[in-house]
KOLLUMVEX-667537 format. One line per field, with one value per atom (N, C-alpha, C): residue number from 0; chain; y, x, z. Coordinates in nm, 4 decimals. Example, Ala and Ser with C-alpha at 12.3 -4.5 7.8 and 13.67 -1.06 7.14 Angstrom:
# KOLLUMVEX-667537
i: (0 | 0 | 0 | 1 | 1 | 1)
ch: (A | A | A | A | A | A)
north: (-0.5690 | -0.4500 | -0.3300 | -0.2250 | -0.1060 | 0.0030)
east: (1.3190 | 1.2300 | 1.3200 | 1.2850 | 1.3670 | 1.2900)
up: (0.7800 | 0.7800 | 0.7800 | 0.7080 | 0.7140 | 0.7870)
This chain:
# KOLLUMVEX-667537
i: (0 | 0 | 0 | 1 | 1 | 1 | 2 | 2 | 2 | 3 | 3 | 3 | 4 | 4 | 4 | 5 | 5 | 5 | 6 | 6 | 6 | 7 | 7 | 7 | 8 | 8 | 8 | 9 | 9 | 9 | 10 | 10 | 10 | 11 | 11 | 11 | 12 | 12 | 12 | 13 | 13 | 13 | 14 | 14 | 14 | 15 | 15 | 15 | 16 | 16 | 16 | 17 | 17 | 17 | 18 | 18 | 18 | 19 | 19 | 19 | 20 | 20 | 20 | 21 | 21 | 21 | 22 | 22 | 22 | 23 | 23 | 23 | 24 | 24 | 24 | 25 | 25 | 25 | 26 | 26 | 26 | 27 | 27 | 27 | 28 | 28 | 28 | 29 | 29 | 29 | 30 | 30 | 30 | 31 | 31 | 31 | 32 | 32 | 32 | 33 | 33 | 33 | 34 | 34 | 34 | 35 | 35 | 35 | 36 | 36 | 36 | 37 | 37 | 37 | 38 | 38 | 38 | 39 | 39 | 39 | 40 | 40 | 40 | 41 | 41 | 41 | 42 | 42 | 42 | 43 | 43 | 43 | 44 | 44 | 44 | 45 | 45 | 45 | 46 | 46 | 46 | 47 | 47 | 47 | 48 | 48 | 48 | 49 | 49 | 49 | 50 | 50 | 50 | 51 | 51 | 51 | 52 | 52 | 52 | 53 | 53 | 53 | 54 | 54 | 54 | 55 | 55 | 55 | 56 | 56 | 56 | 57 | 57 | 57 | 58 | 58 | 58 | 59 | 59 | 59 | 60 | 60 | 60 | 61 | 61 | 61 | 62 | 62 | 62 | 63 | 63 | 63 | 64 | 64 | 64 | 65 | 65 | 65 | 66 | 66 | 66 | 67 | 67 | 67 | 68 | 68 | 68 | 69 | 69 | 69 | 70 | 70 | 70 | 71 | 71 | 71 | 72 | 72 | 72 | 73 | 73 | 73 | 74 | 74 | 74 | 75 | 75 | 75 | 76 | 76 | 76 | 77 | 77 | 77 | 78 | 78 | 78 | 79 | 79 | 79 | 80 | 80 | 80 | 81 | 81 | 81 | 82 | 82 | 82 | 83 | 83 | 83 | 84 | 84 | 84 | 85 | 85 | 85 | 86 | 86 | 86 | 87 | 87 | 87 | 88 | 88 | 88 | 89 | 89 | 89 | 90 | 90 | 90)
ch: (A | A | A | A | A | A | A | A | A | A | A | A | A | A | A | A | A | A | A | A | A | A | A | A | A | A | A | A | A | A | A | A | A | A | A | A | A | A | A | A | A | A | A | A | A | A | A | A | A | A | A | A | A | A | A | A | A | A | A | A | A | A | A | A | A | A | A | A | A | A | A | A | A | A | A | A | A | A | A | A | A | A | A | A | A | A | A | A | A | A | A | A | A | A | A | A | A | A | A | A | A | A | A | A | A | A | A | A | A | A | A | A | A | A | A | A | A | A | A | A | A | A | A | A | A | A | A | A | A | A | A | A | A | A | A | A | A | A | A | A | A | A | A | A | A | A | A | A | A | A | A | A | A | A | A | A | A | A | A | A | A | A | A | A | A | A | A | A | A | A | A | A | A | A | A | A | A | A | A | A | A | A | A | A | A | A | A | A | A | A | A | A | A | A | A | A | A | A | A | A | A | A | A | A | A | A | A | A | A | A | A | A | A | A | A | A | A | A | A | A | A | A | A | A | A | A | A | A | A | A | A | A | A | A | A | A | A | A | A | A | A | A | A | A | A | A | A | A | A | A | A | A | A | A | A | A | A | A | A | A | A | A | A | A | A | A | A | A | A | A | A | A | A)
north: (-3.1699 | -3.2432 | -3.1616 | -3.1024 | -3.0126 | -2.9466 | -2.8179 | -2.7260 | -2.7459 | -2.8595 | -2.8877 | -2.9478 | -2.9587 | -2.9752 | -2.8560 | -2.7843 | -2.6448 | -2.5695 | -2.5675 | -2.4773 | -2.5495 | -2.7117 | -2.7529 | -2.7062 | -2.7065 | -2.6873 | -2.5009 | -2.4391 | -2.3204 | -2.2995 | -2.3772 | -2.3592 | -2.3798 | -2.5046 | -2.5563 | -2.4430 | -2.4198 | -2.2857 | -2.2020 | -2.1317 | -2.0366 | -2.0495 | -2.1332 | -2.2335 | -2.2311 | -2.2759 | -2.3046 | -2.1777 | -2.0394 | -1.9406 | -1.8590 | -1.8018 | -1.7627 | -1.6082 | -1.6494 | -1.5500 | -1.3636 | -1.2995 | -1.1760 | -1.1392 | -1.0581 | -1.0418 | -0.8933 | -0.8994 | -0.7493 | -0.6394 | -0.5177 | -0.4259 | -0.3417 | -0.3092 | -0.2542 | -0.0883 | -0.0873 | 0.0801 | 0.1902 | 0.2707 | 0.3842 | 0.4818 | 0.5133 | 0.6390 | 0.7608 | 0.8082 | 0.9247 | 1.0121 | 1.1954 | 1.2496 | 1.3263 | 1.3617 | 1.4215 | 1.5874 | 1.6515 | 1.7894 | 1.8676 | 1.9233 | 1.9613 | 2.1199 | 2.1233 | 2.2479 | 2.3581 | 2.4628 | 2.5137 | 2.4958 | 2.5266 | 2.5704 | 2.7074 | 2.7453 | 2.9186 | 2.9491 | 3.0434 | 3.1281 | 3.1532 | 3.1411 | 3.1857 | 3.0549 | 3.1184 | 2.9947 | 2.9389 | 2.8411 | 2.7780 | 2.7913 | 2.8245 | 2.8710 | 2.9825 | 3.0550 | 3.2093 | 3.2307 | 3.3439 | 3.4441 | 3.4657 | 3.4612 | 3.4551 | 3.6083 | 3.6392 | 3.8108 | 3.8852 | 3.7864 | 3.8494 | 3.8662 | 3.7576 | 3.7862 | 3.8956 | 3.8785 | 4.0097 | 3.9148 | 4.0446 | 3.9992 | 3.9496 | 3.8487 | 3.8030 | 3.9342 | 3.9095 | 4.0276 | 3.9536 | 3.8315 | 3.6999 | 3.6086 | 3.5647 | 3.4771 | 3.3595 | 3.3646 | 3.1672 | 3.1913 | 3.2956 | 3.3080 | 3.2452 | 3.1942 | 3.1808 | 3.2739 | 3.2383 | 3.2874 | 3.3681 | 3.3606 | 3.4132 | 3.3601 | 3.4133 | 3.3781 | 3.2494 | 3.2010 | 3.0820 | 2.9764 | 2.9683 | 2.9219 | 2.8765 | 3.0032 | 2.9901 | 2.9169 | 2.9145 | 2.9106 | 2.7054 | 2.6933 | 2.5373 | 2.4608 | 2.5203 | 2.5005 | 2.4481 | 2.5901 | 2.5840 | 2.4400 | 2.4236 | 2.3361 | 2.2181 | 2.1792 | 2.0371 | 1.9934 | 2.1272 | 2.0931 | 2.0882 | 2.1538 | 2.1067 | 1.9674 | 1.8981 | 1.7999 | 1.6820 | 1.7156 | 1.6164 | 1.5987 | 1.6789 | 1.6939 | 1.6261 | 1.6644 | 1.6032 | 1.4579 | 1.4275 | 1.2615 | 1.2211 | 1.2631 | 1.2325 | 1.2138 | 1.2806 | 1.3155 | 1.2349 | 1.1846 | 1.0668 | 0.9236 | 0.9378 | 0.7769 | 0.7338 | 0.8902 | 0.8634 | 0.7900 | 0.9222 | 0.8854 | 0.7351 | 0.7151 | 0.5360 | 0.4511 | 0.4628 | 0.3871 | 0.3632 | 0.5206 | 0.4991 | 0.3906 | 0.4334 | 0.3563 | 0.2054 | 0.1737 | 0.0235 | -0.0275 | 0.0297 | -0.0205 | -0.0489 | 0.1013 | 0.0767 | -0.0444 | -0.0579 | -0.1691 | -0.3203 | -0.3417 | -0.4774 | -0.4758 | -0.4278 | -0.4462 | -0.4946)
east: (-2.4747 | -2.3642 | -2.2989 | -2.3723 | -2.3062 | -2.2663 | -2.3367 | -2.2650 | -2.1228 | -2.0986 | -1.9793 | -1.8524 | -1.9224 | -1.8430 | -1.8202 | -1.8944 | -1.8674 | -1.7813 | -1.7861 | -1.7071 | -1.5450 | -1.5580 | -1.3869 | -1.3386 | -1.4252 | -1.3585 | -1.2882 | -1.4056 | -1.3576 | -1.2360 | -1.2393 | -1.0836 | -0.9802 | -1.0154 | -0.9039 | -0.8166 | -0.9042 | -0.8811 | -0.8145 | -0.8541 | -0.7896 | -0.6469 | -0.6413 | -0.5591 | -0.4349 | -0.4196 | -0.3657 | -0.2961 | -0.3820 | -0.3925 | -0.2183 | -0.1630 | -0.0314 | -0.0742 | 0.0892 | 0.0870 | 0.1292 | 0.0248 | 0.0927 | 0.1971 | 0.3012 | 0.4222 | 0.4614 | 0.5404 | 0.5640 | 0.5802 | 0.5371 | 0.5715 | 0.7303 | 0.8296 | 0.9104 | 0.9156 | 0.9333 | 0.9184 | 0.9333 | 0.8562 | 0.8420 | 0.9765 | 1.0590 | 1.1350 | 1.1227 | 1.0176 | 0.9762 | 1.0717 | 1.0304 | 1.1729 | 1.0649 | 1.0578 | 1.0010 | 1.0613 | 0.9544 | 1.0081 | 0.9773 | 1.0683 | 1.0053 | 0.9707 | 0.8547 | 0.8131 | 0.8432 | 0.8802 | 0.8766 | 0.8045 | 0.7995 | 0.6935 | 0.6603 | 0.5461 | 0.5630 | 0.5824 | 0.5996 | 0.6261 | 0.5297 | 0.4380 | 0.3455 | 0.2910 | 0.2211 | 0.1895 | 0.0497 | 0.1015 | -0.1000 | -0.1688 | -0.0925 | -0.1729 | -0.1385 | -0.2707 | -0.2033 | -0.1762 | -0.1154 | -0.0467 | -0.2242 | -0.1723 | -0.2927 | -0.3481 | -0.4977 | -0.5117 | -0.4858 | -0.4728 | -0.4552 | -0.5487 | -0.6792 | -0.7916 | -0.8819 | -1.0314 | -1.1092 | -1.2173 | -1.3068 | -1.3873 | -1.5058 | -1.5907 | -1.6961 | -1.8300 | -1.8623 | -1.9656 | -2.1101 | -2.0889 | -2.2441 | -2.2195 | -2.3597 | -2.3304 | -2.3017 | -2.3165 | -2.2583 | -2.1322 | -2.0229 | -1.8756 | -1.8153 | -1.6514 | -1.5776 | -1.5943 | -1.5862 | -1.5864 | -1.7430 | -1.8257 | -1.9585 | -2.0191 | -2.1449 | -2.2490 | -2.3337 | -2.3438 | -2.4019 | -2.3281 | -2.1644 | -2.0295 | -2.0662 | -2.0525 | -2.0150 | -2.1513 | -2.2563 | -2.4191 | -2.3896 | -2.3276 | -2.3368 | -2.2004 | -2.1147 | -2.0456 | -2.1181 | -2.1763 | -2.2157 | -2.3699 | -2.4321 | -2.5474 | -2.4464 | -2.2798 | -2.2442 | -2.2285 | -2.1218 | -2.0909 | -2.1884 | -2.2851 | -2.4493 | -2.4873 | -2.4976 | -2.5240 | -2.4477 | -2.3240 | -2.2360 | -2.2786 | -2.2417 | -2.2551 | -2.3998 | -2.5466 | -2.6602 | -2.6259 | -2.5992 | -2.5427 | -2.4562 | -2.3487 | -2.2559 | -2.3602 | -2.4348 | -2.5040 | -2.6293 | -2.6639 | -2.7883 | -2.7371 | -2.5933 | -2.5117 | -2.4957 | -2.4490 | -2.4178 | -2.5359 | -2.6536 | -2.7966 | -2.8158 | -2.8225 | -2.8618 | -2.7869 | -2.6568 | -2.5627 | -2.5587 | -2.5956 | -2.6140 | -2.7598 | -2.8592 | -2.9834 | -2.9293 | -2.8911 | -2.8400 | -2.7845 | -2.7192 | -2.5925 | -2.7054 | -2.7915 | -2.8697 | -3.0176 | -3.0871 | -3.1379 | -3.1429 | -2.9849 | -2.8685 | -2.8972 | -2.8449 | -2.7788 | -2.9041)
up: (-1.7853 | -1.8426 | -1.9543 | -2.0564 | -2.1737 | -2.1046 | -1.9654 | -1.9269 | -1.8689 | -1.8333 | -1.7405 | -1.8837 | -1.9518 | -2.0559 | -2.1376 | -2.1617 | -2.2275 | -2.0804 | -1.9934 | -1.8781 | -1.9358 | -1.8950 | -1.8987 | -2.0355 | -2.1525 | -2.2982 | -2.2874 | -2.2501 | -2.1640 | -2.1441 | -2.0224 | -1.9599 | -1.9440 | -2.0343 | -2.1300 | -2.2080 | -2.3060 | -2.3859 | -2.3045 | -2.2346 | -2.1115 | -2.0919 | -2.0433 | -1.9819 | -2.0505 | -2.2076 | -2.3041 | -2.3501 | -2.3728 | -2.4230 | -2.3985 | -2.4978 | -2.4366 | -2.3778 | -2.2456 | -2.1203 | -2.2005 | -2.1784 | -2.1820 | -2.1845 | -2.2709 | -2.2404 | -2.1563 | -2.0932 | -2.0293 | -2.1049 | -2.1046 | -2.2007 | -2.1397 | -2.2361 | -2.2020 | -2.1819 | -2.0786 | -2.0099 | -2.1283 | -2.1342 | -2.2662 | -2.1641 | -2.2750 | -2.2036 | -2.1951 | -2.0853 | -2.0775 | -1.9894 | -1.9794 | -1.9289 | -1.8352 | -1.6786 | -1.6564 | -1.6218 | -1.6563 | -1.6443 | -1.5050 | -1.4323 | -1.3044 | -1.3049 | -1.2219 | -1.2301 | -1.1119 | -1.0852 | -0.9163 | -0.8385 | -0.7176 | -0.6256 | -0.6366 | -0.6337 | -0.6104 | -0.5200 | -0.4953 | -0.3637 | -0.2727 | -0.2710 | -0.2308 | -0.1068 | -0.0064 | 0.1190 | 0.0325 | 0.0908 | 0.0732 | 0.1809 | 0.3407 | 0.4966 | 0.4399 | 0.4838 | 0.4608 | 0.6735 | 0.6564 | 0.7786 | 0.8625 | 0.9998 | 1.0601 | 1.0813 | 1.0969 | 1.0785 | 0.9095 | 0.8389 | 0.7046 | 0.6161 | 0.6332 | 0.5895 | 0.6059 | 0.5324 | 0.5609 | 0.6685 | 0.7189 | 0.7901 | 0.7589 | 0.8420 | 0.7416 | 0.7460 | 0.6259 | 0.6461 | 0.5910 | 0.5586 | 0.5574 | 0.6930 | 0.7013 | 0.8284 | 0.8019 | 0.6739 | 0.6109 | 0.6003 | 0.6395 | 0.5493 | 0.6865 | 0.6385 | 0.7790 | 0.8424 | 0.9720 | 1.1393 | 1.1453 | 1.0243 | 1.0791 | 1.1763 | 1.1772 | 1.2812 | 1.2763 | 1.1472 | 1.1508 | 1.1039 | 1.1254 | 1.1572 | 1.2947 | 1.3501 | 1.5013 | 1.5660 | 1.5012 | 1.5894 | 1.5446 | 1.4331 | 1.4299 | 1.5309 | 1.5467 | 1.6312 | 1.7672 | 1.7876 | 1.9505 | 1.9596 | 1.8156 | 1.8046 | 1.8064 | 1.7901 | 1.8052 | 1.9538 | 2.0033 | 2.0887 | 2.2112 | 2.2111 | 2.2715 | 2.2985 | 2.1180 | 2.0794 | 2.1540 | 2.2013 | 2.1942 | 2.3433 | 2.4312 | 2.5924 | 2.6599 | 2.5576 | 2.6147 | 2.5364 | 2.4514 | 2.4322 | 2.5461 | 2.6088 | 2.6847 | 2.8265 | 2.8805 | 3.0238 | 2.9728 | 2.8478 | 2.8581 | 2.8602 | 2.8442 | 2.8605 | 3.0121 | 3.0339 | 3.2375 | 3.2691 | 3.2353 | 3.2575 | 3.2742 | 3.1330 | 3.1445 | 3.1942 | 3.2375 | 3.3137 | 3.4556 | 3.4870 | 3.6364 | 3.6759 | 3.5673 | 3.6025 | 3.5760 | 3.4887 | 3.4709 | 3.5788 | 3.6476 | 3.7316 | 3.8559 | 3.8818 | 4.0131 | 3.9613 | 3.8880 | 3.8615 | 3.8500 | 3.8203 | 3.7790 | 3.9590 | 4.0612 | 4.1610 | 4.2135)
């Protein structure tokens, strides 16, 4: 009973309380800057070559590549797998 009376006195209060007023826009000036010149893609063949096997286009780049697309194909051929068995079991 107090709590339900301390909540309405609450929100009463709340309730009552005056509304925020809008603040009026600060007049700021913005200043623009260039673009440089410069690409953010660079030109294809312009880089160096990798000479670690962790760097782009190395060897253990390319070795996780070939471990997805592995990954992906025996997932794909264990779905057939279980589908075809479903289908011939159901029947």
């Amino acid at each position: 009973m107090v709590a339900r009376l301390l909540v309405s006195v609450v929100l009463a209060v709340a309730m009552h309380a005056a509304p925020a007023s809008a603040q009026e826009p600060s007049s700021t000036s913005t200043t623009l800057t260039e673009v440089p010149d410069q690409d953010i893609i660079p030109a294809p063949n312009t880089g160096e070559e990798p000479h670690e096997s962790g760097e782009r286009g190395g060897a253990l780049q390319l070795a996780i590549l070939a471990l997805i697309v592995v990954a992906i194909v025996v997932a794909i051929a264990l779905i057939v797998h279980q589908s075809r068995r479903a289908r011939e079991g159901s029947s």
